[in-house]
ZANU-227320 format. One line per 8 residues: number of its first residue (from 1); their letters; for each residue x, y, z of N, C-alpha, C. Coordinates in pm, 1 decimal. Example, Ala and Ser with C-alpha at 12.3 -4.5 7.8 and 13.67 -1.06 7.14 Angstrom:
BEGIN
1	AS	1319.0 -569.0 780.0 1230.0 -450.0 780.0 1320.0 -330.0 780.0 ~ 1285.0 -225.0 708.0 1367.0 -106.0 714.0 1290.0 3.0 787.0
REM end
This chain:
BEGIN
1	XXXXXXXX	18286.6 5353.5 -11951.9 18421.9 5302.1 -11970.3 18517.7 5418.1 -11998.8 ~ 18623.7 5428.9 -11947.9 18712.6 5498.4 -11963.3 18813.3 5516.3 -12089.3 ~ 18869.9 5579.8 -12088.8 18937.2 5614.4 -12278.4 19079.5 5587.7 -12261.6 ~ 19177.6 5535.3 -12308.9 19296.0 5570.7 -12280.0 19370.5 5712.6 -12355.2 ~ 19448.0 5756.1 -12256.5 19507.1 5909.3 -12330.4 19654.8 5913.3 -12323.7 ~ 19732.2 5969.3 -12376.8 19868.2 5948.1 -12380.3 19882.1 6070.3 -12286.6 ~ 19953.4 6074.1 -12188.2 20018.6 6140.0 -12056.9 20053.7 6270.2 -12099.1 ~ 20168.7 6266.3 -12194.9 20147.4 6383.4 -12299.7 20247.3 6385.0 -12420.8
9	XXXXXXXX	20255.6 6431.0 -12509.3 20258.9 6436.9 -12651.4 20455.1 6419.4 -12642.4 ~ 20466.1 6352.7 -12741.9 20641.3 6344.6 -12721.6 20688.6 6317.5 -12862.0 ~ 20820.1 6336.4 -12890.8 20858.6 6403.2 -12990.9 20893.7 6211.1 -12990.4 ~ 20918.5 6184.9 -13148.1 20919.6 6050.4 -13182.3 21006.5 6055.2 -13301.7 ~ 21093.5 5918.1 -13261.0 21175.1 5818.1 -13436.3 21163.9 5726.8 -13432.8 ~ 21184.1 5675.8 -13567.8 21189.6 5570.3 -13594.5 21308.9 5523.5 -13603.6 ~ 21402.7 5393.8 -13542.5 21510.1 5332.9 -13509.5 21493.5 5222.0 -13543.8 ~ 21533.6 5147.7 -13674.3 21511.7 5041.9 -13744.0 21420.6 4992.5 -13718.8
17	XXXXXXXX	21377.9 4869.3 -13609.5 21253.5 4805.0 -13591.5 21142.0 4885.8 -13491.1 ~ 21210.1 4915.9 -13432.6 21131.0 5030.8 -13313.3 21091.0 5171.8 -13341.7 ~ 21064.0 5232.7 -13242.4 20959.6 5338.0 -13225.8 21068.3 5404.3 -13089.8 ~ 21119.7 5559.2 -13097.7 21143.6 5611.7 -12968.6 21078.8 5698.9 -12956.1 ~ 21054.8 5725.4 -12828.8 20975.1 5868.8 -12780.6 21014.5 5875.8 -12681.3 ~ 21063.5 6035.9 -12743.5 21136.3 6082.6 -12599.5 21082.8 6212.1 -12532.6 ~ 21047.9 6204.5 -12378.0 20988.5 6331.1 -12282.6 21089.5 6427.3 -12304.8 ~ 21033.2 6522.7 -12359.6 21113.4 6676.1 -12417.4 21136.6 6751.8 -12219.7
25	XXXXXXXX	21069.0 6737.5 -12146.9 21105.9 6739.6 -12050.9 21220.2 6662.4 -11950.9 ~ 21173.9 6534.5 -11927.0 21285.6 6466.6 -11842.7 21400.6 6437.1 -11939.8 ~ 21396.0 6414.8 -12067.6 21498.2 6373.9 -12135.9 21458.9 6225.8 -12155.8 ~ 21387.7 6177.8 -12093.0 21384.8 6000.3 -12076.2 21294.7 5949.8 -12205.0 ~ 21378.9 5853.3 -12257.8 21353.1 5788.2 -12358.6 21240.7 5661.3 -12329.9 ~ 21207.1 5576.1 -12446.3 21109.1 5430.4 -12452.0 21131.8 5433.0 -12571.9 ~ 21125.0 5326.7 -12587.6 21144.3 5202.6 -12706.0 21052.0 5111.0 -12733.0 ~ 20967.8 5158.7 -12802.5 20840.5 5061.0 -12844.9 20811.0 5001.5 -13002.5
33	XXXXXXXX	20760.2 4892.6 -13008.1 20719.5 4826.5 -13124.7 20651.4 4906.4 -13206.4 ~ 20646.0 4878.0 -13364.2 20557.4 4953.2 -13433.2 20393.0 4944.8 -13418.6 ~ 20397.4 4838.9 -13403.8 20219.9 4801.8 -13360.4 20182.9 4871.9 -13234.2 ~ 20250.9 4872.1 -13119.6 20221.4 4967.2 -13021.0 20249.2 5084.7 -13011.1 ~ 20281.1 5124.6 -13083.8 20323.9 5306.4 -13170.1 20217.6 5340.2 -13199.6 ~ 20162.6 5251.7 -13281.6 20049.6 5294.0 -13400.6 19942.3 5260.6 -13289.9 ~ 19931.3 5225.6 -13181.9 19792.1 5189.7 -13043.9 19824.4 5322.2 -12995.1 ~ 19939.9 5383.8 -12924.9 20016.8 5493.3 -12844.4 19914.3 5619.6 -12910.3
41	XXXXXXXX	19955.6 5612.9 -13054.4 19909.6 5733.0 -13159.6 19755.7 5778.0 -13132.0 ~ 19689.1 5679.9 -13150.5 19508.4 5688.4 -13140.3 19441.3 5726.7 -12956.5 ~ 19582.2 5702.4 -12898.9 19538.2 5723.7 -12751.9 19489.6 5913.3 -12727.7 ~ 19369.4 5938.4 -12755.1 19392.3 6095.5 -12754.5 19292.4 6092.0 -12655.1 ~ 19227.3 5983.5 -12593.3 19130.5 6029.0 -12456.9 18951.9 6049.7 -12513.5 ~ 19013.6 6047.8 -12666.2 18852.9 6055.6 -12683.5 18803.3 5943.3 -12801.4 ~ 18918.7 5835.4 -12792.0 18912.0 5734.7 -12892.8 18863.9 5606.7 -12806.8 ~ 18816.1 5540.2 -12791.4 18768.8 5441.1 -12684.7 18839.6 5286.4 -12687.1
49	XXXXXXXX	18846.4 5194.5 -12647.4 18887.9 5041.9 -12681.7 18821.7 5023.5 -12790.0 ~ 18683.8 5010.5 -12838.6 18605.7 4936.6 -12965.6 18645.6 5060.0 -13084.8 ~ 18713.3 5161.6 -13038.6 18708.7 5223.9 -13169.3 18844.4 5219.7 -13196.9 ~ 18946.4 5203.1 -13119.6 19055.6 5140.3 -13171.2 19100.9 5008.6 -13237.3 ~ 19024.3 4930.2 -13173.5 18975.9 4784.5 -13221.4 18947.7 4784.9 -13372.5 ~ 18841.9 4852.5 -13452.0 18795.4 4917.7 -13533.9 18911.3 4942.6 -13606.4 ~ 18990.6 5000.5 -13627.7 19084.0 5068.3 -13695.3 19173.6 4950.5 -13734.5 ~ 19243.7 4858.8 -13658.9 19283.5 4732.4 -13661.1 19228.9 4610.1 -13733.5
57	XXXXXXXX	19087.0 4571.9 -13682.0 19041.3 4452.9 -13747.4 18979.7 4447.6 -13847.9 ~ 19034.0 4374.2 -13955.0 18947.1 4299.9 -14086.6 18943.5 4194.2 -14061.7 ~ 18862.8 4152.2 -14162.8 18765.8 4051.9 -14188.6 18747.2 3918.3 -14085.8 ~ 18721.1 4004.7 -14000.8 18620.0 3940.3 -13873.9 18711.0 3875.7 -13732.1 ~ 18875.0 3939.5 -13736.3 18948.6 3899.8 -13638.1 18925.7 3992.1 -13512.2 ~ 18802.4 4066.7 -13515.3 18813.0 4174.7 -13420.4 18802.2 4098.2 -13281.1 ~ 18810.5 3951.5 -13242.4 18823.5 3949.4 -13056.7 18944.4 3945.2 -13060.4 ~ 18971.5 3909.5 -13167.5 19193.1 3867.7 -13096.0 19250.0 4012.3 -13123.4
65	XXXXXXXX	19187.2 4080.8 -13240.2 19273.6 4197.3 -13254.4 19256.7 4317.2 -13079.8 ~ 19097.1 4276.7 -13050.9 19054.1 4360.0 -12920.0 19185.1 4307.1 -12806.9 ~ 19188.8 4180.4 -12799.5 19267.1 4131.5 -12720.9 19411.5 4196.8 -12658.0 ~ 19464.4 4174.2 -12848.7 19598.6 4209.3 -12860.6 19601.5 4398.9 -12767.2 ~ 19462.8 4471.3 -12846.3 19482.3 4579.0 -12833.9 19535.8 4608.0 -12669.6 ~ 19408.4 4546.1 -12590.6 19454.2 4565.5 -12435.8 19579.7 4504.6 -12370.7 ~ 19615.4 4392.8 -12409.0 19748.2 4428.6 -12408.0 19852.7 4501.9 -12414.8 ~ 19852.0 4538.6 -12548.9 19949.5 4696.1 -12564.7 19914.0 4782.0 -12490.5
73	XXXXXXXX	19818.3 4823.4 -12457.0 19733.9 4966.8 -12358.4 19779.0 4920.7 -12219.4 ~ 19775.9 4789.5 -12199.6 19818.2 4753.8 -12040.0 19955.9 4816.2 -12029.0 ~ 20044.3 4754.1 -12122.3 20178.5 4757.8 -12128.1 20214.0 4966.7 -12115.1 ~ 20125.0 4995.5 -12237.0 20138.6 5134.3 -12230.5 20140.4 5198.5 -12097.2 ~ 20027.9 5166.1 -12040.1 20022.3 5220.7 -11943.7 20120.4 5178.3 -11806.3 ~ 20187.3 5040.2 -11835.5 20266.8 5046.8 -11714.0 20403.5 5075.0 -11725.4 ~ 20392.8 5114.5 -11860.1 20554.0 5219.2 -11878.7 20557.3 5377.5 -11854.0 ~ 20393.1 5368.6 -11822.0 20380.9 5588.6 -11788.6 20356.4 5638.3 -11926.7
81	XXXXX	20322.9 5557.3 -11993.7 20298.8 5655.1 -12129.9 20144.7 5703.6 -12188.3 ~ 20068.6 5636.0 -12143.9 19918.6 5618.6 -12134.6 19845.0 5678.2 -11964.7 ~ 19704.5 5702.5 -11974.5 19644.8 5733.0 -11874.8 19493.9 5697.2 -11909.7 ~ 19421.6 5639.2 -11784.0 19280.2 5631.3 -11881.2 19181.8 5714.0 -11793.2 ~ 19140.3 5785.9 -11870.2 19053.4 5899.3 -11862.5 18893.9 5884.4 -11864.9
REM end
């Protein structure tokens, strides 16, 4: 199974409810949730789905939290911010 990895490293704020990160290259901004900030963060290519999962679930919600996770990673990845490796 493949890992997800973040495309590459980008300079980040926090903007009341959100999350920006912006490509120090193109200039181009994203606007993401805190929960998918904190998925974005662990994406280093050598962290896997169950070990992100892991980090997330207590006391025994780990299929919905797995769920939720691939979701965000889908999403990640179809904004260009993720890659899976």
């Amino acid at each position: 199974m493949k890992n997800p990895k973040k495309k590459k490293e980008m300079e980040w704020s926090k903007s009341g409810n959100v999350y920006v990160l912006v490509d120090s290259e193109t200039k181009k901004t994203y606007q993401i949730d805190p929960i998918s900030f904190l998925v974005w963060i662990q994406c280093d290519g050598e962290t896997n789905i169950e070990q992100i999962t892991d980090i997330f679930s207590v006391n025994g919600n780990r299929d919905i939290v797995k769920a939720a996770i691939i979701g965000i990673l889908d999403k990640l990845e179809k904004s260009g911010l993720i890659e899976w490796i």
